[in-house]
Z-matrix of the N, CA and C atoms (Angstrom, degrees):
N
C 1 1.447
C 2 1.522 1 108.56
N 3 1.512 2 113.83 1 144.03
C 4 1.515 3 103.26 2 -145.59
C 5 2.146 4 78.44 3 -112.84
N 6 1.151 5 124.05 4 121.99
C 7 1.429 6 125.49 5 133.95
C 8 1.381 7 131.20 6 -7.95
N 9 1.524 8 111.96 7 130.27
C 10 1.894 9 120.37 8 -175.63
C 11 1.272 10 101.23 9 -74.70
N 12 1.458 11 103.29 10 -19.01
C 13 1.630 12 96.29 11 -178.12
C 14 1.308 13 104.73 12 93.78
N 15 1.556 14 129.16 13 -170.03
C 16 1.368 15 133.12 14 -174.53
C 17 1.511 16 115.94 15 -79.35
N 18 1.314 17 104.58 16 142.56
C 19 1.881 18 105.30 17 173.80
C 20 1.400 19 113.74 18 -28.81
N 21 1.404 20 111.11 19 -34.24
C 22 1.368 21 115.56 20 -154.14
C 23 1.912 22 103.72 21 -91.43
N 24 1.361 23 124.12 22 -40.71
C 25 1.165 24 122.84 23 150.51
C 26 1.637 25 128.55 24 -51.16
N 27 1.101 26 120.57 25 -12.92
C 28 1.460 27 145.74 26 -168.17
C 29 1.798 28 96.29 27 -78.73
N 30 1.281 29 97.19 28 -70.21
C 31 1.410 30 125.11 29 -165.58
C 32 1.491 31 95.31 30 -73.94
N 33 1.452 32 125.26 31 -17.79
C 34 1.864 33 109.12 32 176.21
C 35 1.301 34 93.63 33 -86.60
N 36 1.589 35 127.60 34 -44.22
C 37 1.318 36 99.65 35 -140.85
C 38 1.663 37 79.71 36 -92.34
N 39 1.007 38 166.74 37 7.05
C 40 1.328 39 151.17 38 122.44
C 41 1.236 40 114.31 39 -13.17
N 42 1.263 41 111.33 40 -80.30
C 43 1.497 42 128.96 41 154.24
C 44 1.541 43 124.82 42 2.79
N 45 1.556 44 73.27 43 -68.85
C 46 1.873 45 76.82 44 -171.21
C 47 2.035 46 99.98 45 -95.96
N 48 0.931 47 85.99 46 -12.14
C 49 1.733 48 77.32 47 163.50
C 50 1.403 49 135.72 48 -73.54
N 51 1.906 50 106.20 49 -23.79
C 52 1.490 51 119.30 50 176.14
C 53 1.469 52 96.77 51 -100.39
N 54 1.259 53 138.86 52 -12.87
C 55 1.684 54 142.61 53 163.01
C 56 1.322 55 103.68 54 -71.70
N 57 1.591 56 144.80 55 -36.92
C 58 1.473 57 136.44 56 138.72
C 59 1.383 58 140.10 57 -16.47
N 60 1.567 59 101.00 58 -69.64
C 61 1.404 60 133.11 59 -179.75
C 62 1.477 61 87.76 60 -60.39
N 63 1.212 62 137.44 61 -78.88
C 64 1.591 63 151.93 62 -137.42
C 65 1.411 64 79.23 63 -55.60
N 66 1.409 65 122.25 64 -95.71
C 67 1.489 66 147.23 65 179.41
C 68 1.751 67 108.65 66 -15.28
N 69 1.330 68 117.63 67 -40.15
C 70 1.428 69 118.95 68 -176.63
C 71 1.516 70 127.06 69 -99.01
N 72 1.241 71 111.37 70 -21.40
C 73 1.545 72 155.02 71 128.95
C 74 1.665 73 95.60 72 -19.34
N 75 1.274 74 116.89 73 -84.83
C 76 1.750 75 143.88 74 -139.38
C 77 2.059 76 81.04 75 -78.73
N 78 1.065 77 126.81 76 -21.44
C 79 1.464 78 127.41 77 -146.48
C 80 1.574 79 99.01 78 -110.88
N 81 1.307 80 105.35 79 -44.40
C 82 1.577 81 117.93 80 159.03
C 83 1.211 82 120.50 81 -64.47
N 84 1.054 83 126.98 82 -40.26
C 85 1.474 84 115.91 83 -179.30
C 86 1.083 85 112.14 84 -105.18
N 87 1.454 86 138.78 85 24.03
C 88 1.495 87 123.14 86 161.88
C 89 1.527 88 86.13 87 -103.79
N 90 1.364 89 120.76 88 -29.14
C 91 2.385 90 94.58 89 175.94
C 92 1.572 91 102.39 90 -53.20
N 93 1.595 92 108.62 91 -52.32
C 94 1.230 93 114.33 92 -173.37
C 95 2.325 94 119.41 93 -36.41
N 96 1.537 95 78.40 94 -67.41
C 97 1.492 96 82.00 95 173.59
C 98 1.351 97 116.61 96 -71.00
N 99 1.085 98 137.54 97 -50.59
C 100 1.358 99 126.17 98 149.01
C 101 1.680 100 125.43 99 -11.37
N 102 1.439 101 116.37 100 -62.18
C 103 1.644 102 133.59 101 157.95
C 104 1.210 103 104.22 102 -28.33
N 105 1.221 104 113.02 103 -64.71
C 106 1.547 105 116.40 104 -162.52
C 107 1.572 106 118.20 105 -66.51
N 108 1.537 107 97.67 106 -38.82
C 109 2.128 108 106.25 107 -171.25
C 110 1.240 109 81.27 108 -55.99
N 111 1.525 110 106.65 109 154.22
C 112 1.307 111 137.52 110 126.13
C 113 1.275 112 128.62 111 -19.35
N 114 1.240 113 152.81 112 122.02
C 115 1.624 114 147.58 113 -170.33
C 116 1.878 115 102.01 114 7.83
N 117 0.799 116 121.23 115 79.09
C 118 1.713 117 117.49 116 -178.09
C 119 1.608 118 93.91 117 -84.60
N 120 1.524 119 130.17 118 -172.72
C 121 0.949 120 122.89 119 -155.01
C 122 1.606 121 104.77 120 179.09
N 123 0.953 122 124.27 121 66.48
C 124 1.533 123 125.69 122 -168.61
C 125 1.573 124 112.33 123 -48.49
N 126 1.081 125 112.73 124 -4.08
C 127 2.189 126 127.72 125 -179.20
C 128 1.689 127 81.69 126 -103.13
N 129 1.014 128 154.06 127 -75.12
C 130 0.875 129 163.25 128 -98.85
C 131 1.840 130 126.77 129 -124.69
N 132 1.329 131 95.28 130 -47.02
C 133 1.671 132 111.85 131 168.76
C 134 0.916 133 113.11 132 -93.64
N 135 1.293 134 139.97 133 -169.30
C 136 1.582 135 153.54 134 -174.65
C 137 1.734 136 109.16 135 -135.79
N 138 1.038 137 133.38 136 123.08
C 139 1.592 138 125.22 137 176.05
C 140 1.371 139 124.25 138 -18.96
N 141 1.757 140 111.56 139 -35.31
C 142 1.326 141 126.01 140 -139.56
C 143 1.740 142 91.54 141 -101.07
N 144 1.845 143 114.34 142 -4.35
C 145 0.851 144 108.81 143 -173.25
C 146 1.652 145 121.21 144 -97.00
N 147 1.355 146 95.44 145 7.89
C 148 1.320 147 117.21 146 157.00
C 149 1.531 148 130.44 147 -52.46
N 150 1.422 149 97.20 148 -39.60
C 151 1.506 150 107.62 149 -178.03
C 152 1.490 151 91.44 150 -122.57
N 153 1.037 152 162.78 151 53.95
C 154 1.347 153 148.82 152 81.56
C 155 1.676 154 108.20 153 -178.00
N 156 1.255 155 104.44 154 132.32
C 157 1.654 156 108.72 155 -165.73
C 158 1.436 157 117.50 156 -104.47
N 159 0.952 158 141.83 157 85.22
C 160 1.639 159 165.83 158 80.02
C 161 1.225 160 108.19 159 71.43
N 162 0.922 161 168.02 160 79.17
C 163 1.334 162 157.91 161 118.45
C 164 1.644 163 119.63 162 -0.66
N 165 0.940 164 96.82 163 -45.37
C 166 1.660 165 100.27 164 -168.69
C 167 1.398 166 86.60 165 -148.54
N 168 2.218 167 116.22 166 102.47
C 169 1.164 168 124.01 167 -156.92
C 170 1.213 169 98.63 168 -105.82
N 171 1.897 170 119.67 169 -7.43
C 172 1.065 171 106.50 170 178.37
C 173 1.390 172 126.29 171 -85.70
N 174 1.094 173 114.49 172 -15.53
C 175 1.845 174 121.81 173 -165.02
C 176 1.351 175 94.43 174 -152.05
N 177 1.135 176 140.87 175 64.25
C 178 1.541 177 141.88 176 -176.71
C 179 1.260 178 119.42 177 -71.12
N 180 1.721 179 116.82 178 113.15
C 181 1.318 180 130.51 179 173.56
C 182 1.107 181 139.85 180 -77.67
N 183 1.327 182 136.95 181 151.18
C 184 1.671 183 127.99 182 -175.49
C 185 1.520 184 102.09 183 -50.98
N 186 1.314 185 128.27 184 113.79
C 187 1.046 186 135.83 185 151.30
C 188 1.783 187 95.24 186 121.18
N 189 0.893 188 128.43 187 -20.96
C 190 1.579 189 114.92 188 -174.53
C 191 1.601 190 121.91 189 -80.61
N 192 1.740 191 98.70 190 3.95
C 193 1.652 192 105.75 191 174.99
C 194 1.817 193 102.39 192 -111.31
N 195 1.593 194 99.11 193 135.62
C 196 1.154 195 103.76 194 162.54
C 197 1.218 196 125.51 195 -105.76
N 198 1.560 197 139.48 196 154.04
C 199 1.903 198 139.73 197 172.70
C 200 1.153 199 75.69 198 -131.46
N 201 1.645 200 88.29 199 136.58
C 202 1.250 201 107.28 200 159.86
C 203 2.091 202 108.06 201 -113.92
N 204 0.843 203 135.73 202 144.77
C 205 1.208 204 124.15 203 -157.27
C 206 1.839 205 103.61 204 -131.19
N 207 1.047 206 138.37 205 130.15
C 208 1.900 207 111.32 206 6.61
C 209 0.862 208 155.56 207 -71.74
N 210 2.026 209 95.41 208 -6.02
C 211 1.765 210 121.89 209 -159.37
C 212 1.563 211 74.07 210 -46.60
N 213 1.230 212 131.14 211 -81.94
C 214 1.652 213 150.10 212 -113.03
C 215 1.926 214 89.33 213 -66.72
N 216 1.266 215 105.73 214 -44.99
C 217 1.359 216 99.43 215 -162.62
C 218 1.993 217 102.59 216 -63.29
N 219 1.373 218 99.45 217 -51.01
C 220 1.768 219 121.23 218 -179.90
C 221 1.370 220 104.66 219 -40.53
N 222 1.586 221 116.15 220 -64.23
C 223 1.797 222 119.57 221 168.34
C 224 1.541 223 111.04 222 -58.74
N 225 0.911 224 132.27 223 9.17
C 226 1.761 225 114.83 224 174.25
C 227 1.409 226 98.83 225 -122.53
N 228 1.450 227 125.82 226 -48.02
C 229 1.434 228 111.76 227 174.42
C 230 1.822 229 119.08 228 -52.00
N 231 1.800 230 104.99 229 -41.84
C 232 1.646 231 96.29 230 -172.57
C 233 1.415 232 97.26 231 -71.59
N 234 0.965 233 145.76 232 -18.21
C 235 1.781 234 142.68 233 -172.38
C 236 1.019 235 89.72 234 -94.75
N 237 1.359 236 155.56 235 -49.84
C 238 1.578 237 115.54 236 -169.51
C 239 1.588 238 107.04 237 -90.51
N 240 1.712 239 114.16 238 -3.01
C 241 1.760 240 115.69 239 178.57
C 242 1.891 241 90.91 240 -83.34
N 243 1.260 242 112.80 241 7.39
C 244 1.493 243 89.82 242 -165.16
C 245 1.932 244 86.80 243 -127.82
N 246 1.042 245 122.60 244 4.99
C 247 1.414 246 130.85 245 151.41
C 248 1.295 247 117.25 246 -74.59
N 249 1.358 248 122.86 247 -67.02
C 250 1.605 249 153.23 248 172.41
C 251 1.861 250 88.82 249 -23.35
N 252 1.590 251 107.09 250 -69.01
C 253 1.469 252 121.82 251 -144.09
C 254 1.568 253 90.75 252 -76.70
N 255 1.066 254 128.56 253 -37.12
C 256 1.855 255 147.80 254 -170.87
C 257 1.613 256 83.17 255 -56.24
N 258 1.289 257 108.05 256 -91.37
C 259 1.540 258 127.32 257 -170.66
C 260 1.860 259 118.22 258 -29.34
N 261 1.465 260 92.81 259 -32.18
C 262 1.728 261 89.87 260 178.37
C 263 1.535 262 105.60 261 -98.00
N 264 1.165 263 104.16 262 -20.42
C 265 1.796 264 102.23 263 -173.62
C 266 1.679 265 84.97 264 -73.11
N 267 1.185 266 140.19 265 -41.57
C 268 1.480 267 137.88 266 -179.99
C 269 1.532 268 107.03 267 -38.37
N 270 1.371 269 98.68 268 -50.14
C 271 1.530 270 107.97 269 -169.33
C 272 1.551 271 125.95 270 -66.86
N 273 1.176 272 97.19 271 -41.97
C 274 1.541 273 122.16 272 165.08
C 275 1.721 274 110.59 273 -66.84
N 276 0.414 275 121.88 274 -62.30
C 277 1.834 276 132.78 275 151.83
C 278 1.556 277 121.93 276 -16.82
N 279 1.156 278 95.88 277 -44.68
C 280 1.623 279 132.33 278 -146.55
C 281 2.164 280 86.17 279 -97.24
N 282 1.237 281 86.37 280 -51.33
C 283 1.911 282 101.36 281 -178.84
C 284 1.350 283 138.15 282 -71.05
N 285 1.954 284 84.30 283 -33.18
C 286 1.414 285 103.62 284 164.95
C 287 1.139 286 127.32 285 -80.56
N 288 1.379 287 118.05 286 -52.85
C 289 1.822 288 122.25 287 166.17
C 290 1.291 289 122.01 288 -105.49
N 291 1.403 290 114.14 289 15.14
C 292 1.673 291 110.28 290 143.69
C 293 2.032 292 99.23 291 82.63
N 294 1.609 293 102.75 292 -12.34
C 295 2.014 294 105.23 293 -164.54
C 296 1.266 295 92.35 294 -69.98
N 297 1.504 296 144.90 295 128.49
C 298 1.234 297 141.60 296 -173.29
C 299 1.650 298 92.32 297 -107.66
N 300 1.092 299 141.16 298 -17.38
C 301 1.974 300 148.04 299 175.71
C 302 1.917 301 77.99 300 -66.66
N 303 1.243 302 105.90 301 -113.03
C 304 1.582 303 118.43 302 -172.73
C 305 1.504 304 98.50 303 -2.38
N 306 1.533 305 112.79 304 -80.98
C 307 1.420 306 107.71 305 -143.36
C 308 1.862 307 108.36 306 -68.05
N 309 1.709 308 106.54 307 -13.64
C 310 1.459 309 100.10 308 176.89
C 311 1.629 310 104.65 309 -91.70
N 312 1.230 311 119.60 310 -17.96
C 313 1.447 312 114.18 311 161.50
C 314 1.957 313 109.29 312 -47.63
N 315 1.286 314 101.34 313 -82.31
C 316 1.311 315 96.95 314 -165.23
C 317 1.672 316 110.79 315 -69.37
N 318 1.149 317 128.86 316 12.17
C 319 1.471 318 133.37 317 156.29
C 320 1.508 319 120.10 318 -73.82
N 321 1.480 320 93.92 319 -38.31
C 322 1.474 321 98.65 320 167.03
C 323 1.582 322 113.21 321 -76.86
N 324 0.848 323 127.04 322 -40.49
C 325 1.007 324 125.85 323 179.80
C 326 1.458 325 126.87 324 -69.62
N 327 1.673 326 125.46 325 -3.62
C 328 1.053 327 148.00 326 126.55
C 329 1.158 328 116.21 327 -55.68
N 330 1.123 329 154.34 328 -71.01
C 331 1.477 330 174.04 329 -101.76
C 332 2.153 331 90.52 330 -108.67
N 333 1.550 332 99.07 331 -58.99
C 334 1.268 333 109.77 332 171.92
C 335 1.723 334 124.95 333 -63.11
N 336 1.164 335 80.51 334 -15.72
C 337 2.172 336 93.47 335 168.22
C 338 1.290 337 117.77 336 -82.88
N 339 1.559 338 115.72 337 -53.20
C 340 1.108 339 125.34 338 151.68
C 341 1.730 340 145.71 339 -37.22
N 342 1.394 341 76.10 340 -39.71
C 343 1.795 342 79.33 341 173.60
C 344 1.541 343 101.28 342 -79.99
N 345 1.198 344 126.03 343 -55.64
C 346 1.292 345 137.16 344 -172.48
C 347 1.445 346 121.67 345 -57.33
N 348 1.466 347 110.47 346 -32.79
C 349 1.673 348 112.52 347 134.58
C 350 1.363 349 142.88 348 -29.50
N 351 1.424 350 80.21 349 -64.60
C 352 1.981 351 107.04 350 -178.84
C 353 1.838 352 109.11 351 -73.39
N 354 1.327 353 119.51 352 -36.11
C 355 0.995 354 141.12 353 -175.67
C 356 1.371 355 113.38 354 -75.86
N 357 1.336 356 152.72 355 87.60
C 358 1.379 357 141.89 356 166.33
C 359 1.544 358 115.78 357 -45.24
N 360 1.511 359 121.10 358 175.00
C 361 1.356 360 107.32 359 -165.97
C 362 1.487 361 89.59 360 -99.32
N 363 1.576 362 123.23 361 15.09
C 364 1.450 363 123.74 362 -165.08
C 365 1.868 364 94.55 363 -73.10
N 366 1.692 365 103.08 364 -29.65
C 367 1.447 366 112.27 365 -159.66
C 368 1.668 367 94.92 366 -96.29
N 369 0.986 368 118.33 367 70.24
C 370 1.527 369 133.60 368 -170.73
C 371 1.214 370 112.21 369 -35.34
N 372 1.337 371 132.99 370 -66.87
C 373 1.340 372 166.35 371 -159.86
C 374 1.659 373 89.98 372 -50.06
N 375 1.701 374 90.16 373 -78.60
C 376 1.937 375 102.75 374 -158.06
C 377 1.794 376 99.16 375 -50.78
N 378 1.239 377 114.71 376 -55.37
C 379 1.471 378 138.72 377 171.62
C 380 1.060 379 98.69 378 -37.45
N 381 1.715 380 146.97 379 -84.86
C 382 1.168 381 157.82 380 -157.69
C 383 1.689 382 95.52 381 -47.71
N 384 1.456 383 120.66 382 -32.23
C 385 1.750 384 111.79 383 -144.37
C 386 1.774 385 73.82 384 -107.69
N 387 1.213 386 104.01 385 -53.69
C 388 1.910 387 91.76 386 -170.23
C 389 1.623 388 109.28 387 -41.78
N 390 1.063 389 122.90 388 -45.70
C 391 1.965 390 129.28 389 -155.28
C 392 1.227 391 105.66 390 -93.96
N 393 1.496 392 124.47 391 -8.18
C 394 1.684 393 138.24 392 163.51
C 395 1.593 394 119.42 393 -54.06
C-alpha cells in the first residue's frame, strides 16, 4: 500500500484538484448559460451579460437592466461556485507551500469571482471593482 505522502503534498494536490473542478465548472457553465440567453453573441455581449445586461452600465436605472432567466441564474451560481472553489484551492496552496503572496493573489482573485457572482451587474460599482 503506497503512502499520501507528506501533509504538504496532500494539501497541493487538493489544491490543484479544487483549481480543476473550479476552472472546468466555470467552462461548462458559461456554454450552458450562453445556451440559454437569447441570441448571445460572444463579438457582441460581455460575459457579465449573462447575469444581467445593462444598457447604461455606468449608472444603471430601474428598468434599463435586463435577466434573462436561467442564463442569469446558471452565470451567478458557476461564478460564485468558481469563487468558493478559487478561495479554498488558495488555502490548500497556502498549506502546502507555506507562499502567503501566491496563495493571497489567487484568493483574491476568487474572492473577486465571488462577489461578482453574488453581485448582479445591477450593483455596478461592487461588480465594476470585483471583474477589474
Amino acid at each position: 500500500m503506497q503512502s499520501g505522502g507528506t501533509a504538504a503534498s496532500r494539501y497541493l494536490r487538493i489544491g490543484g484538484i479544487l483549481a480543476i473542478i473550479a476552472a472546468t465548472q466555470w467552462i461548462i457553465g458559461v456554454f450552458v448559460a450562453q445556451a440559454y440567453y437569447p441570441n448571445y453573441s460572444i463579438t457582441q455581449n460581455d460575459l457579465s451579460d449573462l447575469g444581467a445586461t445593462c444598457h447604461n452600465a455606468t449608472m444603471p436605472t430601474p428598468g434599463s437592466c435586463v435577466i434573462f432567466q436561467p442564463s442569469s441564474l446558471i452565470w451567478n451560481t458557476v461564478l460564485s461556485l468558481l469563487g468558493i472553489l478559487t478561495m479554498a484551492s488558495a488555502y490548500m496552496i497556502y498549506r502546502g507551500l507555506g507562499n502567503k503572496l501566491f496563495s493571497t493573489l489567487v484568493g483574491l482573485f476568487g474572492l473577486g469571482a465571488l462577489i461578482a457572482g453574488c453581485c448582479q451587474r445591477m450593483l455596478t460599482l461592487l461588480h465594476t471593482a470585483s471583474v477589474r
